[in-house]
N, C-alpha and C positions, 0 to 999 in steps of 0.2 A: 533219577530225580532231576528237573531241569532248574534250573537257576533264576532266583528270584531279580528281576532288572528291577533300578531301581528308578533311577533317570538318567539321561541321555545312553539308554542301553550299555548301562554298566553294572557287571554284576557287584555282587558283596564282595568278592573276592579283590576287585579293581578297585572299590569303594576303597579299602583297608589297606590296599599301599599307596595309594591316595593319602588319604589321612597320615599313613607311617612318613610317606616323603614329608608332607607338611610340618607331621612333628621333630623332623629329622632334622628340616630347613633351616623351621623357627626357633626351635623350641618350645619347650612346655608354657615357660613365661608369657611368651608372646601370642596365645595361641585365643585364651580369653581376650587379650586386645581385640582380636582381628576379629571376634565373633560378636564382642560388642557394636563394634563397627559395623559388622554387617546387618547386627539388627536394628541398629540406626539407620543405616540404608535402607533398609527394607520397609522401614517404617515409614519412612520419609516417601518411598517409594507409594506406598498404600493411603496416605494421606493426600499425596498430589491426584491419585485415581479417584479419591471419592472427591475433593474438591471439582475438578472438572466433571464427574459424573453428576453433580448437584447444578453446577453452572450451565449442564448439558438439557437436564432437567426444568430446572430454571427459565431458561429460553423457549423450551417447547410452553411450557404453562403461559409464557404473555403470548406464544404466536397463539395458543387456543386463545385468549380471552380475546384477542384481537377476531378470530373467525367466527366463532359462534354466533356474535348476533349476524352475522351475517348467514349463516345457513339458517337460526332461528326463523329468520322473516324469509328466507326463501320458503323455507316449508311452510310458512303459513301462507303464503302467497300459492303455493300448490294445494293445499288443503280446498283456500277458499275456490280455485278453480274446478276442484276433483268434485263440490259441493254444488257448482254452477251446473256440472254435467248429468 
């Protein structure tokens, strides 16, 4: 049977004395602290990514409203030409 990796190519095996050090380290007490924590980072984390993906966003929608008329009346400047021919 091969071994299920879970991330950074570490089996469940390594996963578990992982955790056993940490619980070794810290303790049991400590151990919610740190996970709160981390899901406040993560959060913080996920929040920074979609604001900049929206600002990202954001940006491209005025360069469109900036270009469009400008291709608008190119194509119909092609059109009327395409009409001449």
């Amino acid at each position: 049977m091969s071994p299920v990796y879970l991330f950074f190519n570490l089996g469940g095996g390594e996963i578990f004395f992982v955790f056993l050090f940490v619980l070794l380290l810290f303790g049991a007490n400590k151990i919610p602290e740190f996970a709160r924590g981390l899901g406040k980072g993560i959060r913080y984390i996920k929040d920074a990514t979609q604001d900049i993906q929206s600002d990202i966003k954001n940006s491209v929608d005025d360069i469109k409203k900036d270009v469009d008329p400008g291709i608008s009346d190119i194509k119909k400047e092609i059109d009327d030409k395409l009409k001449n021919i």
